[in-house]
C-alpha positions as CSV (number, residue, x, y, z in Angstrom):
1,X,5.2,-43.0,-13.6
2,X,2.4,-40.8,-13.0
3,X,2.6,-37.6,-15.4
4,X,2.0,-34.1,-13.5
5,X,2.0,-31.5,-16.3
6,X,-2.1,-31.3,-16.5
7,X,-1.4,-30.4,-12.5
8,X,0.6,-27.9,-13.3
9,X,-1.2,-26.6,-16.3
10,X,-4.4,-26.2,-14.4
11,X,-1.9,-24.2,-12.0
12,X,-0.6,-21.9,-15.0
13,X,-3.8,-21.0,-16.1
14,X,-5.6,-20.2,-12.7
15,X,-6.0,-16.1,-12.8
16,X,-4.0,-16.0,-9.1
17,X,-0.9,-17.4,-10.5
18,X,1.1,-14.7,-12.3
19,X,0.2,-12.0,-10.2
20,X,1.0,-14.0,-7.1
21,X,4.6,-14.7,-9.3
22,X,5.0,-11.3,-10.2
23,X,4.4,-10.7,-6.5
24,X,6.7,-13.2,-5.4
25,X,9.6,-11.8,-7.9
26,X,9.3,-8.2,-6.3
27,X,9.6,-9.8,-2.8
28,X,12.4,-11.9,-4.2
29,X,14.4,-8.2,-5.7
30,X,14.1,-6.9,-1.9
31,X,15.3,-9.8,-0.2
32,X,18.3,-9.6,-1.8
33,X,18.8,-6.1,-2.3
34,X,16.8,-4.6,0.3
35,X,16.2,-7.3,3.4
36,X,15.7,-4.5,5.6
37,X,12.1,-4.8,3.5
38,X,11.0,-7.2,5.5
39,X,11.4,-5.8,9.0
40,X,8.8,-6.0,11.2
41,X,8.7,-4.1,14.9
42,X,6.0,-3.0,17.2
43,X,5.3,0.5,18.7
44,X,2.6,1.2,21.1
45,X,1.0,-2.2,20.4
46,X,0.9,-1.6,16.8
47,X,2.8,-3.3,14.3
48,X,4.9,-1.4,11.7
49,X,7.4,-1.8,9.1
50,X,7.6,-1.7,5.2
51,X,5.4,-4.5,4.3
52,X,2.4,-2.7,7.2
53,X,2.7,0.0,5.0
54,X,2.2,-1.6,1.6
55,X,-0.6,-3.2,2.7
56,X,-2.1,0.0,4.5
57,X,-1.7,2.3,1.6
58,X,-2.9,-0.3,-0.6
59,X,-6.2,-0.5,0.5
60,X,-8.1,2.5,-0.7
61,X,-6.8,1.2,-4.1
62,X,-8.0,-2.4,-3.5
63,X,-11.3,-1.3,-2.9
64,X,-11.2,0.6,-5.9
65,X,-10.1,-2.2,-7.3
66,X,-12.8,-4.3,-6.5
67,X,-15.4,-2.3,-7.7
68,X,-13.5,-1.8,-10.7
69,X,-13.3,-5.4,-11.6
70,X,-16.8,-5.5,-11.8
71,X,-17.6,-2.9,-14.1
72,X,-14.5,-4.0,-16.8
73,X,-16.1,-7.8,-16.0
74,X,-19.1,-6.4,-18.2
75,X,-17.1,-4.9,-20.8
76,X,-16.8,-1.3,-19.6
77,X,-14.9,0.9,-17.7
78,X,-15.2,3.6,-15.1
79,X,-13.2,6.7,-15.3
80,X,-14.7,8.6,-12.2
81,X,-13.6,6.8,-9.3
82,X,-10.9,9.2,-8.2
83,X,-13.4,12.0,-8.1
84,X,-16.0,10.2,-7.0
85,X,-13.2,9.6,-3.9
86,X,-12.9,13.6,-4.3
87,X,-16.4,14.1,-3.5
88,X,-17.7,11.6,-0.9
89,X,-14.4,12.7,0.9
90,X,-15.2,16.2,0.6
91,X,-19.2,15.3,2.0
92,X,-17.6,13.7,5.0
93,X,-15.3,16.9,6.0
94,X,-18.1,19.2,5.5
95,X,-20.3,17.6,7.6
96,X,-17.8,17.6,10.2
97,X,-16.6,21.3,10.1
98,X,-19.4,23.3,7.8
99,X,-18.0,26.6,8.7
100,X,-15.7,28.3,6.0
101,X,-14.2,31.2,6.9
102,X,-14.9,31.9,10.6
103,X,-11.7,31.8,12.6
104,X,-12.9,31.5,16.0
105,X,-14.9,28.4,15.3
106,X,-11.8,27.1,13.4
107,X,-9.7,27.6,16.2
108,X,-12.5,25.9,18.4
109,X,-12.4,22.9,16.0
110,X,-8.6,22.7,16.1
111,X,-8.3,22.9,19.8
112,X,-10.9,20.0,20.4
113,X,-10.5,16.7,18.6
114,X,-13.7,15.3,19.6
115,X,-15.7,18.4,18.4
116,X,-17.9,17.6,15.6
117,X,-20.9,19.5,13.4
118,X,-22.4,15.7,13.0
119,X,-22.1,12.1,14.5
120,X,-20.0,10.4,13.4
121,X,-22.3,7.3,11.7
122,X,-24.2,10.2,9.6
123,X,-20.6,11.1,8.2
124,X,-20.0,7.9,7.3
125,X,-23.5,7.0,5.4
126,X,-23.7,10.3,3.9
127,X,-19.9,10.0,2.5
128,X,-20.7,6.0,1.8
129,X,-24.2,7.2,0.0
130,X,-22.6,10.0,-1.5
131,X,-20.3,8.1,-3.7
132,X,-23.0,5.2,-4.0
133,X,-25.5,8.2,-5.6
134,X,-22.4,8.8,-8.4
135,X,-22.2,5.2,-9.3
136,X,-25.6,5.0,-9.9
137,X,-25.6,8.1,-11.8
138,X,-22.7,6.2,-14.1
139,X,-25.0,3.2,-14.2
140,X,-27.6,4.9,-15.5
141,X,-26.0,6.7,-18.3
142,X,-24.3,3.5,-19.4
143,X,-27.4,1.1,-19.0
144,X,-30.0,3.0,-19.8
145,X,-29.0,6.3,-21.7
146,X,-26.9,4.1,-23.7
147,X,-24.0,6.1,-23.6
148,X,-20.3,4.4,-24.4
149,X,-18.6,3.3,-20.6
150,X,-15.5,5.6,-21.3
151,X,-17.7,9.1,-22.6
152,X,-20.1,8.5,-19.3
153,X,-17.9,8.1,-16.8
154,X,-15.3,10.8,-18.5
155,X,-18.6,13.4,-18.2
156,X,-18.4,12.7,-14.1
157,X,-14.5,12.4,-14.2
158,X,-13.9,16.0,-15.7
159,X,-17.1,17.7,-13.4
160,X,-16.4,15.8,-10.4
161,X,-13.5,17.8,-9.2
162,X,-15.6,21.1,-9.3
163,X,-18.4,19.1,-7.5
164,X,-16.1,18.6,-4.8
165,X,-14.0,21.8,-5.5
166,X,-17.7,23.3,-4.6
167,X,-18.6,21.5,-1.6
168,X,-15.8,22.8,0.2
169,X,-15.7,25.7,-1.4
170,X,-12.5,25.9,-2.9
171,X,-10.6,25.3,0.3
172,X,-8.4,22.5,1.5
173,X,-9.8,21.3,4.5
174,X,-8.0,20.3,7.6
175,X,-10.1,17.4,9.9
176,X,-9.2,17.6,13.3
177,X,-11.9,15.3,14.5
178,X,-10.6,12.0,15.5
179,X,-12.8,9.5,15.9
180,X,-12.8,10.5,12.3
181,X,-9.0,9.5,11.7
182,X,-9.5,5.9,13.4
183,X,-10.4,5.0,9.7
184,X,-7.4,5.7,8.0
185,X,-5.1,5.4,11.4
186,X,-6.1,3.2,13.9
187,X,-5.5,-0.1,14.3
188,X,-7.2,-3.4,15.8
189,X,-4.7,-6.2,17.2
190,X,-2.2,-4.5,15.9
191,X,-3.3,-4.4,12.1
192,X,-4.5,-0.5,10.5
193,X,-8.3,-1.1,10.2
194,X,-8.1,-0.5,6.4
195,X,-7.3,-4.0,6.1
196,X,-10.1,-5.0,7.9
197,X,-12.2,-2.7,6.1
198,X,-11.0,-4.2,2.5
199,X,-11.5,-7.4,4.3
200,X,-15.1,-6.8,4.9
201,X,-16.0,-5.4,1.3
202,X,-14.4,-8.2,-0.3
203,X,-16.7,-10.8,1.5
204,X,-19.7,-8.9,0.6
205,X,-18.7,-8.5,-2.7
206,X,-17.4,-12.5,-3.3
207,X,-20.8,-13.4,-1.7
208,X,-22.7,-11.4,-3.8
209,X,-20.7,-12.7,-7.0
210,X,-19.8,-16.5,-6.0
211,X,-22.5,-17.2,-3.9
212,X,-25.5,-16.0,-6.3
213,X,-26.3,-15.8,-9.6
214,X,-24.6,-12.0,-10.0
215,X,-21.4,-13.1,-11.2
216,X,-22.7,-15.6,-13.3
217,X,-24.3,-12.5,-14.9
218,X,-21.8,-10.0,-14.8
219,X,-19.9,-12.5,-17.0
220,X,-22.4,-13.1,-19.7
221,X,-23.0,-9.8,-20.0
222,X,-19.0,-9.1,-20.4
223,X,-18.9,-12.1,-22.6
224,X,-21.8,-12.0,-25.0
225,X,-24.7,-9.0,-23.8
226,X,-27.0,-9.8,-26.3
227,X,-27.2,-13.6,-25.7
228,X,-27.3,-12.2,-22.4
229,X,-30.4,-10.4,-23.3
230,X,-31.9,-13.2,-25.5
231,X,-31.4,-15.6,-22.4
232,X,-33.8,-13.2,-20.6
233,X,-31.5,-11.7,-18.2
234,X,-31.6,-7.8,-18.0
235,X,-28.3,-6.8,-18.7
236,X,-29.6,-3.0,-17.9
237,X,-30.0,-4.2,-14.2
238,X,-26.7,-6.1,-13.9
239,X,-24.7,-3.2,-15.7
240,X,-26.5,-1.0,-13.4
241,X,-25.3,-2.9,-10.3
242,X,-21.7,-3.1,-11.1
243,X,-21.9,0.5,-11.8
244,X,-23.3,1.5,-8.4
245,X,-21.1,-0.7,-6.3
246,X,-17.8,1.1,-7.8
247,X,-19.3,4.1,-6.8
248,X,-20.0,2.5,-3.1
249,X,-16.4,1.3,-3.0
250,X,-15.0,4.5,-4.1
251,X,-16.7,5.9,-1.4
252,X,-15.2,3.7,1.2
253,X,-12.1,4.5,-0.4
254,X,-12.7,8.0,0.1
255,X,-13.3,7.6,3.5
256,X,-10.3,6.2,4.3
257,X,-8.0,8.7,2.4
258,X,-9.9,11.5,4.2
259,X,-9.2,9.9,7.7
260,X,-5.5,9.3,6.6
261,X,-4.1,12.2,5.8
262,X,-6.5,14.7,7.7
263,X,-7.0,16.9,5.0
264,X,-9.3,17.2,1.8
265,X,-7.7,18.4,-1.4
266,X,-10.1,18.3,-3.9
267,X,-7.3,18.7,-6.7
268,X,-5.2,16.1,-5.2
269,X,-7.2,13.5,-3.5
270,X,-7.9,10.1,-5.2
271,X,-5.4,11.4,-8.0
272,X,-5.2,9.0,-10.7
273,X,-6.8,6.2,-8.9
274,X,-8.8,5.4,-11.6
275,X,-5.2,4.6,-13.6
276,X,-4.5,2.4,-10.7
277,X,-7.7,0.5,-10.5
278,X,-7.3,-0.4,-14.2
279,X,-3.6,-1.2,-13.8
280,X,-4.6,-3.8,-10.8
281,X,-7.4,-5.2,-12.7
282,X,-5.7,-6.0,-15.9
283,X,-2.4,-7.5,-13.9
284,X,-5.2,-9.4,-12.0
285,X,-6.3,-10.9,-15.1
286,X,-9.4,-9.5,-16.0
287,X,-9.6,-9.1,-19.6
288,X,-10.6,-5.2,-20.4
289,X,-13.5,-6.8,-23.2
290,X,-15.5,-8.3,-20.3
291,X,-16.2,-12.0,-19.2
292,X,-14.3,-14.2,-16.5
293,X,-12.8,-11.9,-13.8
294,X,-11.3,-12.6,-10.3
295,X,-11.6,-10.4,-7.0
296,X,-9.0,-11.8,-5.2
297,X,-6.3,-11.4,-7.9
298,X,-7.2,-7.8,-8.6
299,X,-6.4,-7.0,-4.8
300,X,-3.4,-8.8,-5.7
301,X,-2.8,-6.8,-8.5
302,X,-3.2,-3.8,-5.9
303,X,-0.5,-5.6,-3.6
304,X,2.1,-5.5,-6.5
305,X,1.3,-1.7,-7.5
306,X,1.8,-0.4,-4.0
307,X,4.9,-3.3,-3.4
308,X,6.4,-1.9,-6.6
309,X,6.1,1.9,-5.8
310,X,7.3,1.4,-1.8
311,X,10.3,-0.6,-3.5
312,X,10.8,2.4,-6.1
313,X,11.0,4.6,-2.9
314,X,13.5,2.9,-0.7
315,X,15.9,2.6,-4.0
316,X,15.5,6.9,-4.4
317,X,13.7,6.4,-7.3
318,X,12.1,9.9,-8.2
319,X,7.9,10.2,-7.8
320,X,8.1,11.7,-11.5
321,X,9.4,8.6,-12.6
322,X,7.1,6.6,-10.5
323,X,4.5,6.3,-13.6
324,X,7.1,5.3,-16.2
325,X,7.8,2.5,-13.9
326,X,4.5,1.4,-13.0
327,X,3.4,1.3,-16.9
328,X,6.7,-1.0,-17.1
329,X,5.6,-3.5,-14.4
330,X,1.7,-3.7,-16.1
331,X,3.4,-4.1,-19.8
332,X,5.7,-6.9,-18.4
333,X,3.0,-9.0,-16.9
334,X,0.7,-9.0,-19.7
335,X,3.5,-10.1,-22.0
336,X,3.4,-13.1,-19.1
337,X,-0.8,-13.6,-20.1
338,X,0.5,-13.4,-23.8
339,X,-0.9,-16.5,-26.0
340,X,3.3,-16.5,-26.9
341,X,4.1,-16.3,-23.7
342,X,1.8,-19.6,-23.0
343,X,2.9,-21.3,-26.0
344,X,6.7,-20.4,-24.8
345,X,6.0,-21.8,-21.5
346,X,4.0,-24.9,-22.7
347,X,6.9,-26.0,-24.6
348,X,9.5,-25.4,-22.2
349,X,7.3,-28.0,-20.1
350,X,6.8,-30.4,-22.3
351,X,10.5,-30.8,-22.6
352,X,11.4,-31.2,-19.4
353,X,8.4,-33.6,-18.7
354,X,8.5,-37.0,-18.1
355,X,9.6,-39.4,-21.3
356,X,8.6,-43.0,-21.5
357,X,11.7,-45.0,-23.2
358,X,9.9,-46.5,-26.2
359,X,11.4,-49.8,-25.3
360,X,9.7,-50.7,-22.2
């Protein structure tokens, strides 16, 4: 009889598996408690329901997420994110509506929905490039200023909220444009376009780390940087790289929080973000020292935050209490990663595996 624990083993110790079960076990609590959870209906073409909406407010957090993995796959961390959202939402809505303080051009702005200070692609690459410049900026300070991940990124983290606090000038500004809001809002057979969107950063970010040598890179570095160094690869350059494309998907992050709630709040926007990312990232797998990481289960990772806090919300579970809970989930699945929690679960198999009667 053919024995199927290595199967299974391999299974265990692939990086998708205990998110996808901590995933599967919050699924699981609604089904039985909530089934309404799973509801699915269609207005105006669109589809809608609970699980639309995890997977919608998810997304600026996945991208995140993805950057994110990068940067703790080398070892470091980045701190900045939700002000680097902050500010390259903040570029977006300027460039839209410069004008502070003149009513009758307000009022104009209001009354029009397609009346914009700039096309809309310039918004976009400014926003995109705006958030790209700050992850290079982090890059920089980490790869070639030497300065520890955490202090570097905390310098951009504390000032980046009065950067954007000073490009819109201390206001919170309302977007009435709407081609602007199709980011955040709109929809393409039937699905919100922030899901395409994460869809379409992932794929450049899996080809650029599965299908060249950059992930192979990003690794070594997180792994061992100065056999990294010795092997003649410049771990400046990759450190550098992961750096900048945080800052690019923070951006695109930003965009989409902008477009969503039609408002920027410098103070508010992006809000602990950079919490979240990490959170994802370490139920995903990723070890925060650096080495072997995996994009696809830090989006998972993003699935279960925003499954868990939609879940917390239907039950009447207060927003204070929202972090308490969250820190809950993220200490119970890396108890699951645990080397006792393997062990546990190693033996529990080997008991209930096949025996061979010592007779035969």
């Amino acid at each position: 009889m053919k024995n199927n624990t290595p199967l299974f083993k391999r299974i265990r110790e692939n990086r998708l598996f205990w998110p996808l079960v901590a995933l599967a076990l919050i699924f699981i609590f609604n089904a039985i408690f909530s089934p309404g959870f799973f509801k699915l209906g269609i207005l105006d073409g669109h589809l809608y329901g609970n699980l639309i909406d995890v997977f919608n407010n998810s997304a600026p957090l996945m991208l995140v997420a993805l950057g994110m993995t990068l940067v703790i796959a080398t070892g470091g961390v980045d701190l900045s994110v939700g002000a680097v959202i902050a500010i390259s939402a903040g570029m977006g809505a300027v460039l839209i509506n410069p004008v502070f303080g003149n009513e009758e051009i307000t009022n104009a702005v209001a009354a029009d929905p397609n009346l914009t200070n700039t096309p809309l692609w310039l918004v976009v690459v400014v926003t995109l490039a705006a958030g790209t410049l700050c992850g290079l900026w982090n890059g920089m300070l980490v790869s070639r200023a030497k300065i520890s991940p955490m202090v570097a990124t905390l310098i951009l983290m504390v000032a980046g909220r009065g950067i954007a606090q000073l490009i819109e000038r201390g206001q919170i500004m309302t977007v009435y444009y709407k081609p602007y809001h199709w980011f955040g809002n709109g929809f393409i057979l039937g699905l919100p376009v922030s899901i395409y969107i994460v869809a379409i950063v992932y794929v450049i970010a899996w080809v650029l780390v599965r299908k060249t040598s950059i992930g192979l890179f990003i690794e070594s570095v997180g792994l061992n940087s100065k056999s990294t160094y010795y092997s003649g690869i410049s771990e400046k350059n990759i450190k550098l790289f992961a750096y900048t494309f945080c800052g690019f998907c923070g951006a695109v992050a930003g965009l989409i929080l902008g477009s969503y709630i039609h408002a920027i709040d410098a103070n508010n926007i992006g809000l602990n973000y950079e919490l979240d990312a990490i959170f994802a990232v370490v139920i995903g797998g990723t070890l925060m020292s650096g080495g072997r990481f995996s994009l696809l289960a830090s989006i998972v990772g993003a699935l279960i935050i925003w499954t868990f806090t939609i879940t917390m919300y239907i039950f009447g579970v207060p927003a204070n209490a929202l972090l308490a809970g969250r820190a809950v989930l993220v200490l119970v699945v890396i108890l699951l990663y645990s080397d006792y929690a393997r062990l546990i679960l190693n033996r529990f198999v080997e008991q209930k595996g096949p025996r061979h009667d010592a007779t035969n």
